[in-house]
C-alpha positions in Angstrom: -105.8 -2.7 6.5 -103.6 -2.3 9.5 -99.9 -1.5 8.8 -97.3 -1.4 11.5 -94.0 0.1 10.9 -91.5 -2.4 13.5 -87.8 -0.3 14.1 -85.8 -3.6 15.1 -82.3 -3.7 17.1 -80.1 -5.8 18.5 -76.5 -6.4 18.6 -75.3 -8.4 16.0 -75.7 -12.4 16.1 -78.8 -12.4 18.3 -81.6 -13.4 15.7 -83.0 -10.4 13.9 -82.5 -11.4 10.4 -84.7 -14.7 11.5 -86.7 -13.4 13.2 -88.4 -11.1 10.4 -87.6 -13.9 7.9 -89.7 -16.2 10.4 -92.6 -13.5 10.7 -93.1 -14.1 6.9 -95.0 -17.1 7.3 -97.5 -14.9 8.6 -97.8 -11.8 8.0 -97.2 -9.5 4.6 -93.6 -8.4 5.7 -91.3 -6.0 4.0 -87.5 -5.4 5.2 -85.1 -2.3 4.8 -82.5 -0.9 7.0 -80.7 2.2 7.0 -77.5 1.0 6.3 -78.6 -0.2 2.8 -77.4 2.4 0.3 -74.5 2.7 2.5 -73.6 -0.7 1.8 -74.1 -0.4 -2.5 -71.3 2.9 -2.3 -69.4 0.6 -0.2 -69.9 -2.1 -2.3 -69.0 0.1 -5.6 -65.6 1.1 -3.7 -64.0 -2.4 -2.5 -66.1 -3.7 0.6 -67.1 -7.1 -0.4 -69.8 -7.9 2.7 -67.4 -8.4 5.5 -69.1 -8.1 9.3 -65.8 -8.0 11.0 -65.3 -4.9 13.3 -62.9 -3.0 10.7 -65.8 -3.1 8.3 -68.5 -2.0 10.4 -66.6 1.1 11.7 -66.3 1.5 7.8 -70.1 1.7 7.4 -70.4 3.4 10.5 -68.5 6.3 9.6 -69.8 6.0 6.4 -73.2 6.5 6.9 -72.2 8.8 9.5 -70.7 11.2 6.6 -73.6 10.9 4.4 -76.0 11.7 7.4 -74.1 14.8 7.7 -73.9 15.3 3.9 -77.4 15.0 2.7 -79.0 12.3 5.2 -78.5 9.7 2.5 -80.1 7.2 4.9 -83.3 8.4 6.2 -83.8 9.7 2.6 -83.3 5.9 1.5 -85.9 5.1 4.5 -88.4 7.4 3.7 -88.8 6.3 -0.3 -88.8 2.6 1.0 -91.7 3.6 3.7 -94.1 5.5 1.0 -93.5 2.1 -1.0 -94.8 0.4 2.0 -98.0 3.0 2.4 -99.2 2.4 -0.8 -98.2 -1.6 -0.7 -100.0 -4.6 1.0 -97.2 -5.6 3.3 -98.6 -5.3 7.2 -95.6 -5.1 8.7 -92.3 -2.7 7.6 -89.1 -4.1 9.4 -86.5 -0.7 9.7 -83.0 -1.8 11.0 -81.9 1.8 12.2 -78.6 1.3 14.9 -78.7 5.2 15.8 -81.2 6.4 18.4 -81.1 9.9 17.1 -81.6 8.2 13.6 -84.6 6.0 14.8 -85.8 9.4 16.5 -85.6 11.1 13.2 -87.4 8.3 11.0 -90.3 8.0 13.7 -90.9 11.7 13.8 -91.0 11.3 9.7 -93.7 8.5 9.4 -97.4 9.0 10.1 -98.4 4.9 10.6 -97.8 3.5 14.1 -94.3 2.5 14.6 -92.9 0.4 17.8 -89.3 0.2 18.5 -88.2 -3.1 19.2 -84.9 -4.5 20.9 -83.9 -7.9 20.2 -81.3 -9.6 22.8 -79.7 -12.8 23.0 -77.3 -14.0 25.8 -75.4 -15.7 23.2 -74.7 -12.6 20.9 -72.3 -10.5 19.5 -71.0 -8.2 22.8 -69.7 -4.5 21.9 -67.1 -2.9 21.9 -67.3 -3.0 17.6 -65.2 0.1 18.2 -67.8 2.4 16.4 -70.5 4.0 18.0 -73.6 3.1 15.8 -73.1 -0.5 17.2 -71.6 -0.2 20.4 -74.3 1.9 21.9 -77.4 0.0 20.7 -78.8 -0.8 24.4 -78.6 2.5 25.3 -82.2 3.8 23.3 -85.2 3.1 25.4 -87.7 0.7 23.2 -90.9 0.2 23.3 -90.3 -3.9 23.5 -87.6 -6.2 24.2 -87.8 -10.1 23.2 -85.3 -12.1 24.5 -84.4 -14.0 21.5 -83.0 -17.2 23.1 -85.2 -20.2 22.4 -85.1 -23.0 19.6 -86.5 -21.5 16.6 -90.0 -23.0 16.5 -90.5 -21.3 19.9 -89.1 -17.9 18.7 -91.4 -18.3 16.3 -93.9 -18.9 18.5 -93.9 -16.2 20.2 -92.3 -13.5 18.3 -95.6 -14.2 16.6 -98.1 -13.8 19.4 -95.5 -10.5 20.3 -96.0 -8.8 16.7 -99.8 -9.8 16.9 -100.5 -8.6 20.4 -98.8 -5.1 18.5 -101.1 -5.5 15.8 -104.3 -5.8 17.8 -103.4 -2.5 19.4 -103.3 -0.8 16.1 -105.7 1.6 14.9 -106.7 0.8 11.5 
């Protein structure tokens, strides 16, 4: 079976979350992003799920530490990944912000992995006043889709986008 491991970026508000959620309908699809364990310490400590700036530069720094510490993160990524190896999802979606953090997780995994940059002229504009999201458009992806038609056309075509991938995908 052909797997393909899908890094996916974008600044926030611009469709990511539906798009993977949308890419369900067709394909086996399984979804982690790096920020996740960060999130259950936060969680365990008094955040309560806030996306306003304060709180990402929270997680930011956060995941910042434990990259530094013990890299917490790609740790998390790399358990989730074997999961997916020995799974029947086609498709693993890996939210990473960091280029030097999607660098690191590609240079881990040994199934074909595209990095992907979703955009929106509608969303969410840095500065967030932390690094991880302020300098997503500065890695250089693989793809770009421009994320700003109705839904059943972003459907469409992030469809035909994630098949035309596919295709080109040794089994």
């Amino acid at each position: 079976m052909k797997k393909l491991v899908v890094v996916i970026n974008g600044s926030g508000g611009v469709g990511k979350d539906t798009l993977c959620t949308l890419s369900e309908r067709h394909f086996r699809v399984k979804g982690i992003s790096s920020i996740d364990p960060i999130k259950e310490i936060a969680r365990q400590n008094g955040w309560n799920g806030e996306k306003d700036a304060k709180s990402r530069k929270f997680l930011a720094d956060l995941k910042a530490l434990f990259v530094a510490y013990n890299d917490l993160p790609l740790q998390y990524l790399l358990k989730e990944y074997q999961a997916f190896a020995a799974g029947e999802e086609e498709i693993l979606f890996v939210h990473i912000r960091e280029g030097e953090e999607i660098d690191k997780f590609k240079r881990s995994v040994d199934a074909p992995c595209v990095t992907l940059l979703v955009t929106r002229s509608d969303g969410q504009q840095a500065p967030w006043g932390n690094a991880s999201d302020d300098n997503v458009g500065d890695y250089p992806y693989d793809v770009q889709f421009r994320n700003d038609k109705s839904i059943p056309e972003a459907e469409r075509d992030f469809v035909e986008l994630l098949r035309s991938i596919l295709s080109a995908v040794e089994p």
